[in-house]
VOPAGU-2260 file (C-alpha; in pm, 1 decimal, decimal comma):
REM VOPAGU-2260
SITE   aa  ch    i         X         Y         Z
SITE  UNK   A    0   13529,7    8011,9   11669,2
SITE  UNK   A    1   13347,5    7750,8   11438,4
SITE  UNK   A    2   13264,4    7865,4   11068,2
SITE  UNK   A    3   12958,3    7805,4   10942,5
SITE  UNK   A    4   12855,2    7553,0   10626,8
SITE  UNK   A    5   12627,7    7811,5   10473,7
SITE  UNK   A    6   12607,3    7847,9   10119,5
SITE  UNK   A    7   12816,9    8135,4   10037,9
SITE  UNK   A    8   12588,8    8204,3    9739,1
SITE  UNK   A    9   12300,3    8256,8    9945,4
SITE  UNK   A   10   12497,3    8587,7   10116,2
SITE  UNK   A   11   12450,9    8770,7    9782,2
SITE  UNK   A   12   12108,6    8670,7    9744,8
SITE  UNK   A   13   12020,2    8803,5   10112,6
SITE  UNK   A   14   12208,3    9122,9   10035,4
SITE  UNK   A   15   12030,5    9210,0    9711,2
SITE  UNK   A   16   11682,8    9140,7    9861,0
SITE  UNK   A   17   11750,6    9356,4   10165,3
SITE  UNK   A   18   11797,0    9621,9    9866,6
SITE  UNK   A   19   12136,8    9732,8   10009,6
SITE  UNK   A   20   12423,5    9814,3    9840,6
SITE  UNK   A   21   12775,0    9608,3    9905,4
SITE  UNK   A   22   12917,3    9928,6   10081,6
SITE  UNK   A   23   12625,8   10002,8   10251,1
SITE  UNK   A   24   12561,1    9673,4   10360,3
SITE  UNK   A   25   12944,3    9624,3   10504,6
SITE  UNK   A   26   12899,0    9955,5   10701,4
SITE  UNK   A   27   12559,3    9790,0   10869,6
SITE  UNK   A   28   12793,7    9451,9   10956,7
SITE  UNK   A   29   13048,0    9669,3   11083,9
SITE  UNK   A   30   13336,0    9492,0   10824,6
SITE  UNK   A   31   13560,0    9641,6   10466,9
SITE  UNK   A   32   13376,7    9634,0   10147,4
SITE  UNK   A   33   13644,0    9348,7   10058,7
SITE  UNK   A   34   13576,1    9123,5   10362,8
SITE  UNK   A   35   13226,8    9121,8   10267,5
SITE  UNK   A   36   13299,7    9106,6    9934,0
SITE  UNK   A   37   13518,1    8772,3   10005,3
SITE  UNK   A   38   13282,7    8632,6   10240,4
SITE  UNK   A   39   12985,6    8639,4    9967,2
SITE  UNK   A   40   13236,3    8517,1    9680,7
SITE  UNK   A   41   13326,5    8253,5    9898,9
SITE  UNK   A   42   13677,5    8301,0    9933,4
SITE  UNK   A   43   13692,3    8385,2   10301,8
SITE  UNK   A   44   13508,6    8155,4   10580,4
SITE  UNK   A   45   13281,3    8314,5   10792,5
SITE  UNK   A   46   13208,9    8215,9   11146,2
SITE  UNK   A   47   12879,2    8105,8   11250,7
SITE  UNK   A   48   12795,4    8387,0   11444,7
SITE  UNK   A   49   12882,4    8662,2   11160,9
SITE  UNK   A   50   12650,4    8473,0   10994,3
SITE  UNK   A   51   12399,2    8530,6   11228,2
SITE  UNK   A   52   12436,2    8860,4   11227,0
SITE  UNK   A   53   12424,0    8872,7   10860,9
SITE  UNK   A   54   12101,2    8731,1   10794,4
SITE  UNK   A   55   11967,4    8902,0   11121,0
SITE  UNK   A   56   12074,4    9264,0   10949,1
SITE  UNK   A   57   11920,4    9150,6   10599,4
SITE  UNK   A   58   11622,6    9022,7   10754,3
SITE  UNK   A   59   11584,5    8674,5   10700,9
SITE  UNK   A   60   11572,4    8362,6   10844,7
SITE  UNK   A   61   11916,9    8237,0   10947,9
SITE  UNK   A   62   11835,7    7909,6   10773,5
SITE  UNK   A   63   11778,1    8069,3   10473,4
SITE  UNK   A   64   12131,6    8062,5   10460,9
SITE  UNK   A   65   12178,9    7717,7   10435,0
SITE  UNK   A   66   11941,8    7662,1   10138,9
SITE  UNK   A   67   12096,3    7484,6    9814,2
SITE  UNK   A   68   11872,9    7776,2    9596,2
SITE  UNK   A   69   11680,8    8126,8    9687,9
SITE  UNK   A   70   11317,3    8046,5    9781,8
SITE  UNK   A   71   11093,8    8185,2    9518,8
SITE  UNK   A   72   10900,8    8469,6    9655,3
SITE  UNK   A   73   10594,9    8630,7    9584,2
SITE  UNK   A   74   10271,6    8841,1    9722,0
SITE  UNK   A   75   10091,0    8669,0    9904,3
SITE  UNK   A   76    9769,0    8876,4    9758,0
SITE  UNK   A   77    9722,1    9041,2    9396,0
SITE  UNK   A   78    9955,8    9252,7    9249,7
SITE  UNK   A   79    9769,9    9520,4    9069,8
SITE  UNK   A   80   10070,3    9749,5    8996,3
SITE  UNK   A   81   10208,8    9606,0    8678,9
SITE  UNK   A   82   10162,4    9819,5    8411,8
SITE  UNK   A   83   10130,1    9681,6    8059,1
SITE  UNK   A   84   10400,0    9418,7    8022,9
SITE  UNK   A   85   10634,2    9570,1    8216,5
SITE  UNK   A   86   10787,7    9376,5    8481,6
SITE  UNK   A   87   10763,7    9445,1    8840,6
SITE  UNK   A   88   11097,6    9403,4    9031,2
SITE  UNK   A   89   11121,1    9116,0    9321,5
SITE  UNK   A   90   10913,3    9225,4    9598,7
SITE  UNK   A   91   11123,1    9376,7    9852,0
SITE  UNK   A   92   11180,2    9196,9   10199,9
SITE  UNK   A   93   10992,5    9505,1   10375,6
SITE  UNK   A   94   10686,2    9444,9   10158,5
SITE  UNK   A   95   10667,5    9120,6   10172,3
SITE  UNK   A   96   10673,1    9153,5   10577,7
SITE  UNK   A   97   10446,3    9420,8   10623,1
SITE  UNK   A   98   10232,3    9182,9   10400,4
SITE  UNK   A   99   10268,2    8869,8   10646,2
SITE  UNK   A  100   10231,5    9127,1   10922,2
SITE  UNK   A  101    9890,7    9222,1   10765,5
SITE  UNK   A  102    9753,7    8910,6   10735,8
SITE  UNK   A  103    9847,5    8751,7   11040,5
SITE  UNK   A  104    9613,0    9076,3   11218,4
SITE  UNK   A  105    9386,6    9010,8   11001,6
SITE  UNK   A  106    9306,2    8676,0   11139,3
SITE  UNK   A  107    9331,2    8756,2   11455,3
SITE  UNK   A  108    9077,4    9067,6   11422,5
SITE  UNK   A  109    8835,4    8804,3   11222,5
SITE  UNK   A  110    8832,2    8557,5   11507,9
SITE  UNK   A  111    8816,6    8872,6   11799,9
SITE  UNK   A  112    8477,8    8962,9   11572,7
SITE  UNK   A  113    8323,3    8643,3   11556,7
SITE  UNK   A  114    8404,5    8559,3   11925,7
SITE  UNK   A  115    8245,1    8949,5   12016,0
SITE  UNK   A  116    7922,1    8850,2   11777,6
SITE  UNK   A  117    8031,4    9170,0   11591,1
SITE  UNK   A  118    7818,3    9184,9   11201,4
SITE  UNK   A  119    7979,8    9160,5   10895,9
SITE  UNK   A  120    8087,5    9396,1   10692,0
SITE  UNK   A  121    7809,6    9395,4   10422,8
SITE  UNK   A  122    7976,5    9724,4   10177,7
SITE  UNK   A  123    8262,5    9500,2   10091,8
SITE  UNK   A  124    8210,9    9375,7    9793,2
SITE  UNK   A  125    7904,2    9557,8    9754,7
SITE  UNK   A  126    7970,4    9739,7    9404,6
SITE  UNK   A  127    8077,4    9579,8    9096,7
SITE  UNK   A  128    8335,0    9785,4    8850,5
SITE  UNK   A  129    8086,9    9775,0    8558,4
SITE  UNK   A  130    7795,2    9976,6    8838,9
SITE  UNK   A  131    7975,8   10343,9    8725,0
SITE  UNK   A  132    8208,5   10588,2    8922,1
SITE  UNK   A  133    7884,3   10772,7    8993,5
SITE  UNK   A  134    7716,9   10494,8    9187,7
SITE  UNK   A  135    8040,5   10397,0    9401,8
SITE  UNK   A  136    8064,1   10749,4    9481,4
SITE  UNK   A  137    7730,6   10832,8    9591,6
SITE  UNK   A  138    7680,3   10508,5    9782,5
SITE  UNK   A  139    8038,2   10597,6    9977,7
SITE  UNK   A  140    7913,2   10970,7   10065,7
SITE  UNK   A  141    7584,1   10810,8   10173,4
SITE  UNK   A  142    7804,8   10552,1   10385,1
SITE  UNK   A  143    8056,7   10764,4   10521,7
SITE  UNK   A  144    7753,6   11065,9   10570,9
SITE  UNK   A  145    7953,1   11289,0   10368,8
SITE  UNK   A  146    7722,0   11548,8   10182,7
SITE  UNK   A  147    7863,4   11553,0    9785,0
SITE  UNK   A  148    8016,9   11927,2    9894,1
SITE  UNK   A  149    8160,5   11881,6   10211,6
SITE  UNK   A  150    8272,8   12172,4   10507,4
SITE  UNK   A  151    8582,8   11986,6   10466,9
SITE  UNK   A  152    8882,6   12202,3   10670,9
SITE  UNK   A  153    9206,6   12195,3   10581,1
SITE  UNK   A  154    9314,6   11883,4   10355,0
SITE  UNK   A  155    9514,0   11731,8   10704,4
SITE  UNK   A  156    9182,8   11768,9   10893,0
SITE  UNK   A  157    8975,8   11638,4   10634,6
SITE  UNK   A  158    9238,4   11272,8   10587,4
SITE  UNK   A  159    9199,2   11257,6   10952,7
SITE  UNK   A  160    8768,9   11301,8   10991,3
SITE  UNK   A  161    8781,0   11074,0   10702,6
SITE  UNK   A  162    8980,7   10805,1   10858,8
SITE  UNK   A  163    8747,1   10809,8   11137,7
SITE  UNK   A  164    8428,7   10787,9   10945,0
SITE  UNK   A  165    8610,6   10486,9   10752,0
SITE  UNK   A  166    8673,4   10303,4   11047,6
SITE  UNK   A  167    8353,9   10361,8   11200,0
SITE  UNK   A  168    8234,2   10128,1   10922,1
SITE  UNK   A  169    8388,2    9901,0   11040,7
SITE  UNK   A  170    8727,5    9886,0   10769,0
SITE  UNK   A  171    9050,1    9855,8   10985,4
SITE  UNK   A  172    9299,3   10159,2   10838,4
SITE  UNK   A  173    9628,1   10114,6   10850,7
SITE  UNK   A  174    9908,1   10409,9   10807,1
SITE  UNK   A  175   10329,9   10326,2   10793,2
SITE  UNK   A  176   10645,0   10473,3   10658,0
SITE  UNK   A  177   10827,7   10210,6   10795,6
SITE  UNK   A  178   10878,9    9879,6   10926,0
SITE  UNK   A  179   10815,4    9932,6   11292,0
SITE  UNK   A  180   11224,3   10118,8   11260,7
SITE  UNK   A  181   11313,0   10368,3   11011,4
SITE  UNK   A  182   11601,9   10125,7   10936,5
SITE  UNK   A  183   11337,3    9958,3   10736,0
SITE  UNK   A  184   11156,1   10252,7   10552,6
SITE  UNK   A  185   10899,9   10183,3   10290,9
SITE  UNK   A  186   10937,1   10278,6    9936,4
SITE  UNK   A  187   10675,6   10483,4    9747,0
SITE  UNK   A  188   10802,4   10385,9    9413,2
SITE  UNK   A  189   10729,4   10012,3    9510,3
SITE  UNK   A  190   10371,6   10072,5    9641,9
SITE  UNK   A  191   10124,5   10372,8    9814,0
SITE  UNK   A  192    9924,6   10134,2    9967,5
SITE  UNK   A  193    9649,9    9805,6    9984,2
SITE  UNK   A  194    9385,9    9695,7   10064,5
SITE  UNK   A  195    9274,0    9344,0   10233,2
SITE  UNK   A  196    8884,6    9249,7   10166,0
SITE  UNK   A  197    8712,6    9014,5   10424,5
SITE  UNK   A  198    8365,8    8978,8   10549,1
SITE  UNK   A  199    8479,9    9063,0   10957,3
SITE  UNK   A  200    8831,6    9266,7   10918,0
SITE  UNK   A  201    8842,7    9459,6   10629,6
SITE  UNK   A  202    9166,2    9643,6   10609,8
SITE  UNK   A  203    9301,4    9940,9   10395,7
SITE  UNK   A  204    9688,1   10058,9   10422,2
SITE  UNK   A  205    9833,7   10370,0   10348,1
SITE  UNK   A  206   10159,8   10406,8   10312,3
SITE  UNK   A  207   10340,4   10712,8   10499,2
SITE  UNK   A  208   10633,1   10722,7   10300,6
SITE  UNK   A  209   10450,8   10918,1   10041,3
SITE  UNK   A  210   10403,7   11287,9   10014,9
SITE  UNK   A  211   10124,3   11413,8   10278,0
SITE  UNK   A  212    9924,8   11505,4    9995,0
SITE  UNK   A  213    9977,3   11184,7    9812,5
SITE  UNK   A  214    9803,5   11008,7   10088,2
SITE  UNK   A  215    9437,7   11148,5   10098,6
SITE  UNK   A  216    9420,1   10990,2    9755,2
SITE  UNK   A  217    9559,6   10681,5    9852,6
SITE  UNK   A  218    9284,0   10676,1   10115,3
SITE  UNK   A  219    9022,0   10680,4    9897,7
SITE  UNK   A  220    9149,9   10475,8    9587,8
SITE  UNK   A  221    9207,5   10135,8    9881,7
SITE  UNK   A  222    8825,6   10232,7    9973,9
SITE  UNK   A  223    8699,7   10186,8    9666,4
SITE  UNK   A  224    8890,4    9845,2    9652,0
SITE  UNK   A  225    8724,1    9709,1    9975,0
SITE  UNK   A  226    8343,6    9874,6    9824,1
SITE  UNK   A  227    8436,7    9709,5    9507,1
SITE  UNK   A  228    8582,3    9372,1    9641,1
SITE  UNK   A  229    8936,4    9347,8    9532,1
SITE  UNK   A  230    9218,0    9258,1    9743,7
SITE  UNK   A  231    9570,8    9375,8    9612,6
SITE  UNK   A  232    9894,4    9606,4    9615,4
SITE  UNK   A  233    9850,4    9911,4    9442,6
SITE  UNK   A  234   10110,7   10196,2    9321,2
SITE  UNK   A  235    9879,2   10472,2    9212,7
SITE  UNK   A  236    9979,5   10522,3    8877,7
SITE  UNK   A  237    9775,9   10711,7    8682,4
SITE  UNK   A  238    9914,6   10540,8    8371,4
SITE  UNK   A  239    9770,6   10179,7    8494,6
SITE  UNK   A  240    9623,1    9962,4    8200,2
SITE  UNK   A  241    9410,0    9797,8    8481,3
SITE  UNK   A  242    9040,3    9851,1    8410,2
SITE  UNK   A  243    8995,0    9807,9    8816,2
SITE  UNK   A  244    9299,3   10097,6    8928,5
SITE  UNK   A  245    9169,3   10307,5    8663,4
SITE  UNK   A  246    8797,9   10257,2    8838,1
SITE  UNK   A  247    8904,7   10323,2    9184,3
SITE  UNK   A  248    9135,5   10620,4    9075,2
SITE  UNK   A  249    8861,2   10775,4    8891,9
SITE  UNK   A  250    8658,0   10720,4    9198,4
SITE  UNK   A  251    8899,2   10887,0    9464,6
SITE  UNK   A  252    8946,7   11136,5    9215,6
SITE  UNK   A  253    8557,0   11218,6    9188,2
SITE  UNK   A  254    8509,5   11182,8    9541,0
SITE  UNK   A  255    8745,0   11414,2    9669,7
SITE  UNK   A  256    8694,3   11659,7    9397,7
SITE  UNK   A  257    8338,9   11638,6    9228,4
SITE  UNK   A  258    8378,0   11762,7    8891,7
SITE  UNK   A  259    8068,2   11985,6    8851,7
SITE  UNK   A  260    8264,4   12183,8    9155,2
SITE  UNK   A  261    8559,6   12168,1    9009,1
SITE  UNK   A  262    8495,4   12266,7    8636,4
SITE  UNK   A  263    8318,9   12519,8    8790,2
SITE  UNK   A  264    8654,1   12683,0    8920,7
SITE  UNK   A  265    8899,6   12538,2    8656,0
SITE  UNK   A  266    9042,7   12890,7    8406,3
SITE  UNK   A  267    9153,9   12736,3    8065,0
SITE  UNK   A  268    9276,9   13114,6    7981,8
SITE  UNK   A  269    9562,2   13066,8    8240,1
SITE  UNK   A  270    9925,8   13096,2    8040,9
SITE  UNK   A  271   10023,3   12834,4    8375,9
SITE  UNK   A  272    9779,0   12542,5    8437,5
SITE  UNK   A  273    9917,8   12505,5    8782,3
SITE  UNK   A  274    9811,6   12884,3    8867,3
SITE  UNK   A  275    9466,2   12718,2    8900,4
SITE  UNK   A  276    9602,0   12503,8    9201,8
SITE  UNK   A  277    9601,6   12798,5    9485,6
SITE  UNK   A  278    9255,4   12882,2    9455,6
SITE  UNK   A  279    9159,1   12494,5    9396,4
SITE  UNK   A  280    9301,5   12407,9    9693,3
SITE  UNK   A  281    9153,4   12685,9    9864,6
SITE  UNK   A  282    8808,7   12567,0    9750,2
SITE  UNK   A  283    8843,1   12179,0    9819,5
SITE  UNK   A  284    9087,5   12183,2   10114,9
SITE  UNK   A  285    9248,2   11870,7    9928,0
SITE  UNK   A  286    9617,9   11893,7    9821,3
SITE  UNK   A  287    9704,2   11997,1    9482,0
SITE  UNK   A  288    9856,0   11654,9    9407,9
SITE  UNK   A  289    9516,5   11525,5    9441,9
SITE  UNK   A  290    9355,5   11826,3    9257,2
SITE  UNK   A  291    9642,8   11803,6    8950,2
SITE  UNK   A  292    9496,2   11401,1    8976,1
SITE  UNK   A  293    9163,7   11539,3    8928,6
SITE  UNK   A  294    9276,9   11766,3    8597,1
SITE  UNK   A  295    9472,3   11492,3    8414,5
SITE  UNK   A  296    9136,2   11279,3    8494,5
SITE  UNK   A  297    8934,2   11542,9    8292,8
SITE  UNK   A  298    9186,8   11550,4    8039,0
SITE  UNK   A  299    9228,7   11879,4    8098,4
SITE  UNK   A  300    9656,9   11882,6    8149,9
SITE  UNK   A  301    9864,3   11548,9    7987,6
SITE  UNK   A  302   10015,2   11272,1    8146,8
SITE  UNK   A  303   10362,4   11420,9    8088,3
SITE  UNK   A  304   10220,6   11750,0    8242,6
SITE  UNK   A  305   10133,3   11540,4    8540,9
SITE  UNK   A  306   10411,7   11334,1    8602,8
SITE  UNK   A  307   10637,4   11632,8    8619,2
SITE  UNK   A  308   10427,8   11794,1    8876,4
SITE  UNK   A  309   10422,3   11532,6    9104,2
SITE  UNK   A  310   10780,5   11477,1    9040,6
SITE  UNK   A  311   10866,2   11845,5    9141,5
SITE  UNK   A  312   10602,1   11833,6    9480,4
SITE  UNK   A  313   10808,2   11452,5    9535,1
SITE  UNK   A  314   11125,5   11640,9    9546,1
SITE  UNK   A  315   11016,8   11902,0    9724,0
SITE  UNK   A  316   10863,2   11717,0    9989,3
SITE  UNK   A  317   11201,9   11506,4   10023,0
SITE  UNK   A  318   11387,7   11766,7   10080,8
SITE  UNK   A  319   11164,1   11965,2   10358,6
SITE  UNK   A  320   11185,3   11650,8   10574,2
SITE  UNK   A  321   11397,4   11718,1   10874,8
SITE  UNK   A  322   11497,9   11528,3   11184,1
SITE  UNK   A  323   11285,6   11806,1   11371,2
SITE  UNK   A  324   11069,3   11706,3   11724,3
SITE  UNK   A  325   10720,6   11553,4   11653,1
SITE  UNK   A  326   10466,4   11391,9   11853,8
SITE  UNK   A  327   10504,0   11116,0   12140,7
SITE  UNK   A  328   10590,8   10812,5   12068,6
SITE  UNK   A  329   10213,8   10658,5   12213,4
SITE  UNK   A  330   10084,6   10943,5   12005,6
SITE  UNK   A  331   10271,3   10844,0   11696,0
SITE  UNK   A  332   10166,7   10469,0   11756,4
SITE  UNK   A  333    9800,4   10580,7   11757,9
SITE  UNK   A  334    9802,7   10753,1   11426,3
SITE  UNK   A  335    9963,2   10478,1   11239,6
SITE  UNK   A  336    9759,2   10191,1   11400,9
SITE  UNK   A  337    9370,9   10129,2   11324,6
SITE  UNK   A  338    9230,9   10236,6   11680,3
SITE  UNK   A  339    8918,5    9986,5   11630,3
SITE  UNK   A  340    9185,3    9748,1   11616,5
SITE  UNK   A  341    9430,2    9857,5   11934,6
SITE  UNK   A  342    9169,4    9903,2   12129,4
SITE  UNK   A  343    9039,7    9540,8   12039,5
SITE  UNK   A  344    9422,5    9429,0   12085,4
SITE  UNK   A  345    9491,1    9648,3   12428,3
SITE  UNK   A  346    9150,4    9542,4   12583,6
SITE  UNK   A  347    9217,3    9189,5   12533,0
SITE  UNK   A  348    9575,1    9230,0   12673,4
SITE  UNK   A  349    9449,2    9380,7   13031,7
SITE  UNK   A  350    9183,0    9120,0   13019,3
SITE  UNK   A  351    9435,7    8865,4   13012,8
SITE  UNK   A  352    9260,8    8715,1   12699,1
SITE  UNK   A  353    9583,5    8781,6   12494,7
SITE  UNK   A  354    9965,8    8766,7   12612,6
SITE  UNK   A  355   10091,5    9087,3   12630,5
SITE  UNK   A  356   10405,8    8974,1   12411,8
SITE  UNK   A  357   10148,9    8897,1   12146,7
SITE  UNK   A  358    9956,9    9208,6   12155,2
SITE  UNK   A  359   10298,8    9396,1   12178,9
SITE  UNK   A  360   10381,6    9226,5   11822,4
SITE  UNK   A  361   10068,6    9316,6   11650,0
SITE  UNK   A  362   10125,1    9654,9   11781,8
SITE  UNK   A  363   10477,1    9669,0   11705,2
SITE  UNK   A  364   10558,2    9792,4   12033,4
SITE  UNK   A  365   10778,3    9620,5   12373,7
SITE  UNK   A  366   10502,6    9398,1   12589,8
SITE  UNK   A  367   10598,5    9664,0   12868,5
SITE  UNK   A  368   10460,4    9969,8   12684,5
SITE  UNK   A  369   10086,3    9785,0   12634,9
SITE  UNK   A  370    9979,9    9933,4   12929,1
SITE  UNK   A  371   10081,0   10283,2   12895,7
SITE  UNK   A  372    9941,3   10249,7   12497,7
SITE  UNK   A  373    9602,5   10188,7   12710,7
SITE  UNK   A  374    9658,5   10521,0   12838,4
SITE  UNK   A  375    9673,8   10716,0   12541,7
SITE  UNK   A  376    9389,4   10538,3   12371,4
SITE  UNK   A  377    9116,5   10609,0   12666,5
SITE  UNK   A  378    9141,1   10280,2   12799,9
């Protein structure tokens, strides 16, 4: 079996930007710590199709392999997460995918508008930073015809009706915890979501990693990006020395929680600040990550206050999750994907406008299963 001329140093470079560990990477290859070890050292030959299977489980190109340096990689849109001077860490390969994956929709939606004479988009970009939280915030209620205190349901209800009135605007929503396998799960600590400004295909993603409660905010802080006309990666910290994340977190925050409502219902003789959260969330229907948001906002708990909270409701969360039964797969695939967008994709697939092996890929599903997608989408 023929050995391939790689360069060996190119093995540790695909490891470490998989994010896998040495162990954990042999077990995925199926070889000893120390035969991987030798192999990226260099000390041991490897055969051309281990290689294959090497870059195939780190997910990159085989030919990357064969490069006489790493290629430098970065987003291919703004980074808004960097904090300060700190220094983000290399973007990891799932980002950076999803990213491509994005964008590559993206242009297809634009051209499946134009060619359907559909109208631009005119909110994005509508609102300019230095216009006021207030003005954002009414012109969204007016937009989404959401009255400033809404019957809202439970906070699950309310992420779904709002998703819907989103989209019927026209803004393409997005929601992942992984990358099309949970083999390649998305991490919260990297980024909760982004948003991708354009006149025809607006589109906002949330990622599904995060805490269910996490998200709602998410929702709203990638709307105000699109109303506001900034494409870009954002983490949701509430520590962010960006003028435009503080703007759009202020926004979600007043938004989902207006704060003549909620000062209204806020005790400051509690012993517990957090004792306020049962009846908060009682009176909102928002989760009380989003309504302990709203308090550090105000200034009314600290920044170490909050952190710890949603580190505790993280945890939690973590540890609930279970390999339980959920929905259908088709069901599953139409919460996570825009439906103005499959349906766009599907109809152009039975047409016969689109190959179904393309429409499969932007739906991250086998070309087989198109059809019976159709199905569960009305179609």
């Amino acid at each position: 079996m023929s050995n391939a001329k790689i360069n060996k140093a190119m093995l540790s470079w695909a490891r470490e930007r998989s994010g896998f560990t040495l162990p954990e990477f042999a077990r995925k290859l199926g070889v000893t710590d120390e035969k991987l070890m030798q192999w990226e050292a260099g000390e041991r030959e490897i055969t051309f199709v281990q290689a294959m299977a090497f870059a195939d489980k780190a997910h990159v190109p085989f030919g990357y392999l064969f490069l006489h340096q790493p290629p430098v990689e970065s987003l291919p849109i703004p980074d808004l997460r960097t904090v300060g001077s700190a220094e983000l860490r290399r973007p990891s390969a799932e980002l950076l995918d999803l990213l491509k994956n994005m964008l590559e929709c993206q242009d297809w939606y634009r051209d499946y508008a134009r060619s359907q004479l559909l109208e631009p988009v005119d909110l994005v970009g509508s609102f300019r930073v230095e216009q006021g939280v207030a003005a954002v915030v009414a012109d969204m209620r007016a937009k989404l015809q959401i009255p400033p205190h809404p019957k809202r349901g439970t906070w699950v209800e309310y992420y779904r009706d709002l998703v819907q009135r989103i989209e019927r605007l026209g803004i393409l929503v997005m929601r992942q915890s992984s990358l099309g396998h949970h083999s390649r799960p998305f991490n919260v600590d990297e980024f909760r979501g982004f948003a991708l400004c354009d006149e025809f295909a607006p589109i906002i993603f949330v990622n599904h990693a995060d805490a269910p409660g996490a998200r709602l905010f998410t929702l709203i802080h990638e709307l105000c990006h699109i109303w506001i006309g900034q494409t870009g990666v954002s983490d949701g910290n509430a520590n962010s020395h960006s003028a435009e994340e503080q703007f759009c977190n202020a926004v979600a925050a007043e938004m989902l929680v207006p704060t003549d409502e909620f000062l209204r219902h806020w005790r400051k003789d509690l012993e517990l600040w957090q004792k306020n959260l049962p009846e908060l969330e009682a009176q909102f229907h928002v989760s009380t990550w989003a309504l302990a948001r709203k308090a550090l906002t105000l200034g009314l708990i600290g920044q170490d206050e909050y952190v710890a909270y949603i580190k505790a409701q993280t945890d939690a969360y973590q540890e609930r999750q279970t390999e339980g039964g959920g929905p259908t797969y088709f069901k599953t695939k139409k919460a996570q994907i825009s439906q103005v967008f499959s349906k766009a994709v599907v109809s152009e697939a039975l047409n016969g406008k689109l190959l179904l092996r393309d429409a499969g890929w932007m739906l991250g599903m086998k070309p087989a299963n198109v059809a019976k997608f159709a199905q569960e989408l009305g179609l």
